[in-house]
C-alpha positions in Angstrom: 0.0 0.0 0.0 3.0 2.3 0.9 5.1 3.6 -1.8 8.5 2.3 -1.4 10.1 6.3 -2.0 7.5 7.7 0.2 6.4 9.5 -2.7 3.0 8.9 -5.2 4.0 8.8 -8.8 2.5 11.4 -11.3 0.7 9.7 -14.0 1.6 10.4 -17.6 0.5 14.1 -18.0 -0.4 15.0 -14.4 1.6 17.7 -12.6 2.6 17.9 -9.3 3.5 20.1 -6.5 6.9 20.4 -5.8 9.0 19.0 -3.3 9.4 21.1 -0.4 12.8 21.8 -1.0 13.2 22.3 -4.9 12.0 25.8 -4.9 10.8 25.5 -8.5 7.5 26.6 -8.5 5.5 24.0 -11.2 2.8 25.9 -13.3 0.2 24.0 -14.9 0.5 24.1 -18.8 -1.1 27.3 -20.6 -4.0 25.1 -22.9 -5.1 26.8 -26.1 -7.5 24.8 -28.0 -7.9 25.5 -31.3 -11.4 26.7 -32.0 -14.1 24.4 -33.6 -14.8 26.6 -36.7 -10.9 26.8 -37.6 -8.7 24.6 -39.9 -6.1 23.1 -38.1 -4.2 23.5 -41.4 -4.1 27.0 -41.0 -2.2 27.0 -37.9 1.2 25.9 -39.9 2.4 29.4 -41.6 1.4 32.4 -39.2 1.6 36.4 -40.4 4.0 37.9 -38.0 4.4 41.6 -37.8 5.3 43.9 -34.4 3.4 47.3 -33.6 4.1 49.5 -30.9 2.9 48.3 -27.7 0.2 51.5 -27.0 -1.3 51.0 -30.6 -2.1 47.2 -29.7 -3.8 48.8 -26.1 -6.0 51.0 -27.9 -6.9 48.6 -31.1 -7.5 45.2 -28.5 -7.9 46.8 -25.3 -5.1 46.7 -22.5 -6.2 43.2 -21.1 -6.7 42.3 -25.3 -10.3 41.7 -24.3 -11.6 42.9 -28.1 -9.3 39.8 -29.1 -12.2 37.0 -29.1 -14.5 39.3 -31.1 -12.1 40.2 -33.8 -11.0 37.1 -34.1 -14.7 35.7 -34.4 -15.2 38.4 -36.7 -12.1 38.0 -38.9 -12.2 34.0 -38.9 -8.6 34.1 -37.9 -6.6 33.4 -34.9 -4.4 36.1 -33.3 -1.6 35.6 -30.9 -0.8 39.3 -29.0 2.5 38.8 -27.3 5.2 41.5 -25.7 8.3 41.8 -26.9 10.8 41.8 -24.0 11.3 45.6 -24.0 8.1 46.2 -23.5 7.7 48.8 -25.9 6.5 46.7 -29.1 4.1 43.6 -29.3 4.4 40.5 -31.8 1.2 39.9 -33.3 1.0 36.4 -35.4 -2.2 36.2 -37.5 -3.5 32.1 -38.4 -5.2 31.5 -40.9 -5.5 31.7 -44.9 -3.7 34.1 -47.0 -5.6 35.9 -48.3 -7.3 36.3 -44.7 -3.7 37.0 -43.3 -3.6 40.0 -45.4 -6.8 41.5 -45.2 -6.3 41.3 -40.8 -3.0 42.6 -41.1 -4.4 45.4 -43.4 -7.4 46.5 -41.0 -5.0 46.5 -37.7 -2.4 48.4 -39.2 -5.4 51.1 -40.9 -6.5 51.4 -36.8 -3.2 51.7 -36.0 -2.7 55.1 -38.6 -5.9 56.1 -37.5 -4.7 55.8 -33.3 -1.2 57.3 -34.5 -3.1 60.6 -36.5 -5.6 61.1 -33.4 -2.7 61.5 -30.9 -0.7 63.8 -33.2 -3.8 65.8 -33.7 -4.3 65.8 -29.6 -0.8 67.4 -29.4 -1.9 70.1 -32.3 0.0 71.2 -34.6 1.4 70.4 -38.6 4.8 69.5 -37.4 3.2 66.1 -35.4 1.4 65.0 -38.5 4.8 65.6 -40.6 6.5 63.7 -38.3 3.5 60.8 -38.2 3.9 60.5 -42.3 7.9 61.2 -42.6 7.3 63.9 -45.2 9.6 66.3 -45.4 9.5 70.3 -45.5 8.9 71.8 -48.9 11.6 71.3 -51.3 13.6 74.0 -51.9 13.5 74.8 -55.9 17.0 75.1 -58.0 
């Protein structure tokens, strides 16, 4: 009845507490199931692009709660994800091309459209320049 290490094994799969003295705190695994409508084919060959991490804030929300609906929406997966300096986010987009695309195109147009309502917040001609890289007027020869 006893177990001869004084310890129960894990069965395949289970996780356990750690021992008192390891110090290794064991988290149980982060489970993402792929949702029933999506084609576990499109899961192979993700759209990966970065964006600056107050952009992905105001387009997803700051705990990405307007993820599920866009996603829902777009009939794609996204995968929001920090970079380690904190300042940019890695967002992967599963799904078809053509879909890819289309995603990357509509979170990139909110982006422009978050980027052009701060400048115009702070006022003035030389923000939006600076938004769009266009330089002064060109001096004529």
């Amino acid at each position: 009845m006893g177990d001869p290490g004084g310890a129960a094994q894990a069965q395949e799969g289970e996780r356990t507490a750690p021992a008192q003295g390891d110090g290794l705190l064991m988290l149980p695994p982060r489970v993402l199931v792929r949702p029933w409508w999506f084609p576990a084919e499109d899961l192979e060959d993700p759209l990966v692009f970065y964006l600056e991490a107050w952009l992905a804030d105001q387009i997803f929300g700051p705990e990405l709660e307007i993820l599920p609906e866009i996603q829902w929406m777009s009939q794609a997966l996204l995968s929001v994800n920090t970079v380690k300096s904190g300042t940019f986010v890695e967002i992967s987009v599963f799904g078809r091309p053509r879909v890819q695309l289309h995603v990357k195109s509509v979170i990139l147009s909110l982006a422009l459209r978050h980027k052009e309502h701060r400048a115009a917040e702070f006022g003035g001609t030389l923000a939006m320049d600076l938004l769009h890289h266009t330089p002064g007027p060109v001096p004529s020869t």
